[in-house]
Structure formats: structure tokens, C-alpha cells
N, C-alpha and C positions, 0 to 999 in steps of 0.2 A: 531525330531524323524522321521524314515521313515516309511515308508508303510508295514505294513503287512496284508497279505491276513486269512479269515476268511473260514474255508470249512462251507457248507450249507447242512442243510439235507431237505427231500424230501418236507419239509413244506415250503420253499422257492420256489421249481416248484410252489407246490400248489398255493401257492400266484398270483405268474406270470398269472397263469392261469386264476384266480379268478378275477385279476384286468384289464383282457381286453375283458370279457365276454362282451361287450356291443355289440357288433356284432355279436350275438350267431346266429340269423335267416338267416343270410347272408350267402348263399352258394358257399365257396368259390372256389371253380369247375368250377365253369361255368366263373369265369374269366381266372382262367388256361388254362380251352380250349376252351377260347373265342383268336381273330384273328384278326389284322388289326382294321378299324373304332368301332369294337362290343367292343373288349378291351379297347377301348380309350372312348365311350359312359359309361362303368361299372366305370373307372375310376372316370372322371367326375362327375356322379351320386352319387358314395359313397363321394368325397371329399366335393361335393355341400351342401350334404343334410346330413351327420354325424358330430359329434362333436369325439374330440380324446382325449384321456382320462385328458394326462398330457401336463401341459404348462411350464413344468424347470427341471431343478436341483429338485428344492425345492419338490417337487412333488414326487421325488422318497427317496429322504432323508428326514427324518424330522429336523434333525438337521442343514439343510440349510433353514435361512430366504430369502423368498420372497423380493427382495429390495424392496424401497421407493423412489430410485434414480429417477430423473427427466433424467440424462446423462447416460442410458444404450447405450452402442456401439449399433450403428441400422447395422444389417447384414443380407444376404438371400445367401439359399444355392440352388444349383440346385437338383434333387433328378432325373436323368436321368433314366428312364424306356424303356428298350431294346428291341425290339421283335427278338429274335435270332431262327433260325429254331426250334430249341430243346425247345422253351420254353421264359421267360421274367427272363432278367436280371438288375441290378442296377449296375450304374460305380460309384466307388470312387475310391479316389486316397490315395498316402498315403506322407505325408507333410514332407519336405527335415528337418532334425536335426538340421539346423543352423536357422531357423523361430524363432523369438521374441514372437508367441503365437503360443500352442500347437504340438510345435514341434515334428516330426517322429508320429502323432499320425493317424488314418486313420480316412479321412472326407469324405463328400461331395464335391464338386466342389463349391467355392462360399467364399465370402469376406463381408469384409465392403459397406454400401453403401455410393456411395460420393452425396456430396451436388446437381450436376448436374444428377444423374441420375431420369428419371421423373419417377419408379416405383420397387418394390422390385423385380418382375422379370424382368425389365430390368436389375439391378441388378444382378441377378442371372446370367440372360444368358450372360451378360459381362466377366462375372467372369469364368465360364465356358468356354468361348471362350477363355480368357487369360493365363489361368489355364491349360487344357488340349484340347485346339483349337476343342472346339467342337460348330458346329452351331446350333444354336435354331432358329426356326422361330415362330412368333408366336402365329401359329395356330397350333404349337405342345405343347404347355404350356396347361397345363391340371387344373391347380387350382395351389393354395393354402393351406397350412396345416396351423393349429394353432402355433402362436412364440413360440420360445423355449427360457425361462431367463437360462443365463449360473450363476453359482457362481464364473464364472471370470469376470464379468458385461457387456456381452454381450446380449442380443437381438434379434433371429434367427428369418427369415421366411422362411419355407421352399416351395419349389418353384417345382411342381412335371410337370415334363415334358415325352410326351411318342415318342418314333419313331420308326420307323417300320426298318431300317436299319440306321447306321452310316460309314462314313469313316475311315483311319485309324486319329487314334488320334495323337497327336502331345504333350506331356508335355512340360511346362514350367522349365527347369531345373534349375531355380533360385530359384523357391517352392515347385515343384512337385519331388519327390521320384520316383513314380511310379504310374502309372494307370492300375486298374483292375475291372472286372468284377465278382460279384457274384449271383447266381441262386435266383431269389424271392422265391422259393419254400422254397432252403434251409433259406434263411432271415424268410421265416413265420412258420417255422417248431418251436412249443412250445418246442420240444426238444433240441435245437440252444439255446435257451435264457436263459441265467445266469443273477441273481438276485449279483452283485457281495458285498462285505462290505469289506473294506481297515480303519486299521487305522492310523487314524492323528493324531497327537498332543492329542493322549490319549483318541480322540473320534473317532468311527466308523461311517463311512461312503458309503451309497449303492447308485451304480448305474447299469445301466443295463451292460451286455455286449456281445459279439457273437462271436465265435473264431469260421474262417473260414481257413482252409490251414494255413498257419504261419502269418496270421493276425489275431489283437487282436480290434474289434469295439467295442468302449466302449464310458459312457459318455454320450454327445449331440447327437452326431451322432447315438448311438443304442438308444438313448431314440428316438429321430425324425422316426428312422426306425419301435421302436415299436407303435408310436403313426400309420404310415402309414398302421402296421401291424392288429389295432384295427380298421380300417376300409375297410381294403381287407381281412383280414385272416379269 
């Protein structure tokens, strides 16, 4: 059976809303029009010292179990934080149609890790450089979020990095589609965020999602973005 979409009524915002109240004291202003070092110090600070709401799949659907697996795929994404004159933005790209996992669907920058690499953001920033030829150094890596379990049996960390300008970027035309950039404002805007439900095989199934311009973020990637979302928004 394929997918059919489920419309939502306004108890569904409510939800959203309800379920990332945990940084309600946090004001999120003063990152907005915070600048250089003060922006990357707030980052920091919230990543360090908050916990994020959801760790998977499983967390936003109940009808996916939590594995047991010992063999989850180990992966890290990079989560690129932009300071653009206008404001902070996030790069992702969007994954060529002919990919073996997740094909055409919009990520993060970032892969599997291999046996040699000595850290998940090594990791990350490998991938990122091979991906969409972007350099991390790293004393621009700003933390770590909490893993993300996929219910494809992967294993995410996401890897948040900040810089104050970039070059032009360069895609990988063997996996990358395309590389774009979207406004963190509009990413933490609670009006952005869809609670979505599709059904499978005759059971409904919710994940988050965020339709920017003719991209559709959904899945891991807006779940990692709302989990970023509960500790800066």
C-alpha cells in the first residue's frame, strides 16, 4: 500500500508546541542579535548545558520500536550554522535520486563513520568536505546534539558547527543534488513545523516536517533540526 497523507487540525500545532516547551526561559533574541564570538559562546552554552527533547524515529511515532540492535549503522551529520550579513543560516543539501539510502530526500551534510575515523566529528567534518567541499576547523565545531535512531537502523550524531563566513561551495555530483541554504529564523518559526502522519501498511505513521520554497525537510533531518530548535528557539 502507499502513502497517504492525513490533514491535521489545530491540536496538532498545539502539540508541537507543547512538546518543546522545555526552553521556555530562554530568550531567544538575544541569539538572533547576538554576532560573531557572543553567537558561538550562546551556542555552546545551550548545546553544553540542555538536554533535547527526542532521541529517534521512535520518539515521535509511537508505533516505531526503539531497537535492541547491538549493529546500528554509526553516522554524524554536520548541522553548518552561517552567520550571513542578514542573519544565521543552516546549509543542507538535497541527495542525488540514484543513492541506495534516502534517496532525493533533503539532509544534512554527513555519512557513515568509517572504522579509521578517531571521532564523530571527524566524521562529520570529512563528510562535509566530501559532500559539499566545505572546511571545518576545529575550533569552529561547537558541540554535539543528542543521536538520532533512524527506523532504517541507522544511528545519527549530529555535529553543530558555527562560521562567521564560507567560500563558494563545491557539490559532490555523485550524491549531492544540490546545496542550499535556509534562514534559522524561518527553521524556528513554530508556524514552519508540521506534525506530518502517512499511512503504511494500514498503520499511521508521524514525523515532523518543514516545507521551505520547493523543499520538503522531513523525518531525521527535521526531527535533529527540531531537537536544535528546543534548545535555541
Amino acid at each position: 500500500m502507499g502513502f497517504g497523507v492525513i490533514n491535521f487540525s489545530l491540536s496538532w500545532v498545539r502539540w508541537i508546541d507543547s512538546k518543546f516547551m522545555v526552553n521556555q526561559f530562554y530568550n531567544k533574541d538575544k541569539f538572533f542579535k547576538s554576532r560573531g564570538e557572543e553567537a558561538r559562546e550562546i551556542l555552546l552554552n545551550q548545546i553544553s548545558t540542555k538536554k533535547t527533547c527526542l532521541r529517534g524515529d521512535f520518539d515521535v511515532c509511537e508505533l516505531i520500536e526503539k531497537s535492541n540492535q547491538d549493529n546500528l549503522v554509526q553516522a554524524a551529520v554536520l548541522i553548518p550554522i552561517i552567520e550571513r550579513a542578514n542573519g544565521f543560516t543552516i546549509i543542507l543539501t538535497k541527495r542525488k535520486h540514484n543513492l541506495s539510502n534516502h534517496a532525493g530526500q533533503i539532509s544534512f551534510p554527513g555519512g557513515k563513520r568509517d572504522e579509521s575515523d578517531s571521532s564523530f566529528e571527524f566524521t562529520a567534518i570529512r563528510e562535509a568536505k566530501e559532500e559539499i567541499g566545505l572546511n571545518i576547523n576545529e575550533n569552529e565545531v561547537v558541540g554535539k546534539l543528542e543521536t538520532w535512531e533512524t527506523r532504517t537502523g541507522f544511528i545519527i550524531t549530529p555535529v553543530v558547527c558555527f562560521k562567521n563566513e564560507i567560500p563558494k561551495l563545491e557539490r559532490n555530483a555523485d550524491e549531492v543534488e544540490e546545496i542550499f541554504e535556509v534562514p534559522l529564523e524561518y527553521l524556528f518559526n513554530p508556524r514552519n513545523h508540521i506534525l506530518e502522519q502517512r499511512v503504511f501498511n494500514e498503520k499511521g505513521h508521524k514525523f515532523y516536517a518543514i516545507k521551505y520554497s520547493n523543499y520538503y525537510i522531513w523525518g531525521a533531518t527535521a526531527g535533529i533540526i527540531m531537537n536544535l530548535y528546543s534548545l535555541l528557539g
